[in-house]
FIRO-412506 format. One record per residue (C-alpha): residue number from 0; residue in one letter; x, y, z. Coordinates in steps of 0.2 Angstrom, whole numbers, m for minus. Layout:
N
<NUM, "a", <X, Y, Z>>
...
***
This chain:
93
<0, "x", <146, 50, 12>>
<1, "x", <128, 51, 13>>
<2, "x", <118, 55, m4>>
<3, "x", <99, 54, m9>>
<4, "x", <90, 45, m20>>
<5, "x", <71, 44, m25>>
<6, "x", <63, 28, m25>>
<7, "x", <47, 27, m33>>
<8, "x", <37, 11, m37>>
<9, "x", <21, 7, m45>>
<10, "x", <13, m10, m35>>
<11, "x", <m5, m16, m41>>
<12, "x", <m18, m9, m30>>
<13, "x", <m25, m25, m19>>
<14, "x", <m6, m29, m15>>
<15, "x", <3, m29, 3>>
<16, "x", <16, m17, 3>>
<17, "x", <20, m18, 20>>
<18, "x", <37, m22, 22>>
<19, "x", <43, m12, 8>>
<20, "x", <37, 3, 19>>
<21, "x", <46, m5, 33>>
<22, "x", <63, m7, 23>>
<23, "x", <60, 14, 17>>
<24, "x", <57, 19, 34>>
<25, "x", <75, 10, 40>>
<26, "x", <85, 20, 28>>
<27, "x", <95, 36, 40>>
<28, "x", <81, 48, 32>>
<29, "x", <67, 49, 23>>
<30, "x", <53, 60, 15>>
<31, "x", <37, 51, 8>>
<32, "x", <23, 62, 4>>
<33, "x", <17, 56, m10>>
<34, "x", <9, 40, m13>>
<35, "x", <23, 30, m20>>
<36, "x", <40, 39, m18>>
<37, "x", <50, 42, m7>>
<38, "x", <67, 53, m5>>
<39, "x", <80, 42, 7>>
<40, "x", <97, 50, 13>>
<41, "x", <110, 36, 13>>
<42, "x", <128, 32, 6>>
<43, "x", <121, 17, 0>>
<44, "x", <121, 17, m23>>
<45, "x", <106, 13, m31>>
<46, "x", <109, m3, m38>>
<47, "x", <110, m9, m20>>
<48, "x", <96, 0, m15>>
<49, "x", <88, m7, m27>>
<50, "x", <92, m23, m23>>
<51, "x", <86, m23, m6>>
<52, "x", <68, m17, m12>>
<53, "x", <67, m26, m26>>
<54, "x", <61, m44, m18>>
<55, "x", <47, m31, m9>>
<56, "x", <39, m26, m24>>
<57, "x", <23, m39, m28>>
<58, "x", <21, m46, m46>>
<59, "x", <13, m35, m58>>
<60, "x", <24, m19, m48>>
<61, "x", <40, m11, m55>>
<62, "x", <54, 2, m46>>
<63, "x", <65, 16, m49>>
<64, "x", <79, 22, m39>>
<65, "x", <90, 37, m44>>
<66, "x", <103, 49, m37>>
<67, "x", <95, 68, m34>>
<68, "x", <104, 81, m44>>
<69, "x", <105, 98, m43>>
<70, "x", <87, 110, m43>>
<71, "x", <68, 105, m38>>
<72, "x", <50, 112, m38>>
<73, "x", <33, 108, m32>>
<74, "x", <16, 109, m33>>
<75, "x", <4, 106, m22>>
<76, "x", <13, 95, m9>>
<77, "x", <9, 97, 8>>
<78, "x", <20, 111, 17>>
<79, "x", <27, 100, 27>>
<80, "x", <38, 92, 12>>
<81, "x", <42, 107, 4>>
<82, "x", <50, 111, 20>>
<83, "x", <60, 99, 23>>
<84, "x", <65, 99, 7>>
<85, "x", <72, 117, 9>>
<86, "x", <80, 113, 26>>
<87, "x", <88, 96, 18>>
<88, "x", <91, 102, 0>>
<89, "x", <109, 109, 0>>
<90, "x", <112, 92, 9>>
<91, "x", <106, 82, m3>>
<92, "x", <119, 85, m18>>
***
C-alpha cells in the first residue's frame, strides 16, 4: 500500500545534486515546491528510502524522511502545491 513521506535534505550550496533529483523524480509521485523537500507517494519505509538517497547527499549535506500523518497548512506556497495537496491529501494517510 502506497504511503507518503517527506524527504527534506540540507546539501551545501556549490554541491551537485543532480541525481538525488533523478532518484526523487522516479518515486510513483511527487510534489516538490519548495527548495529541498519533496512529498513522494510510495509503499516503500523510510529507512529504505533513506537508503536509496542517502549515497546522493554530498559531504557536509544531511536528510530526513518521515511518514505524513494526519492534518497540514501552508503559507505562501505556490497554488499549484496547495492544490495537489488538496486533491492527494485524504490519500496520503
Amino acid at each position: 500500500m502506497n504511503h507518503t513521506l517527506c524527504v527534506s535534505y540540507d546539501i551545501p550550496e556549490d554541491s551537485d545534486y543532480s541525481s538525488l533529483i533523478e532518484q526523487m523524480k522516479s518515486y510513483p509521485a511527487w510534489w516538490h515546491s519548495l527548495e529541498s523537500t519533496w512529498l513522494i507517494r510510495t509503499n516503500k519505509s523510510c529507512r529504505v528510502v533513506r537508503d536509496e538517497l542517502k549515497n546522493l547527499i554530498p559531504n557536509g549535506g544531511g536528510l530526513i524522511v518521515f511518514k505524513v500523518g494526519d492534518d497540514w497548512s501552508t503559507y505562501r506556497i505556490p497554488s499549484a502545491g496547495t492544490e495537489w495537496l488538496q486533491r492527494n491529501w485524504d490519500e496520503m494517510k
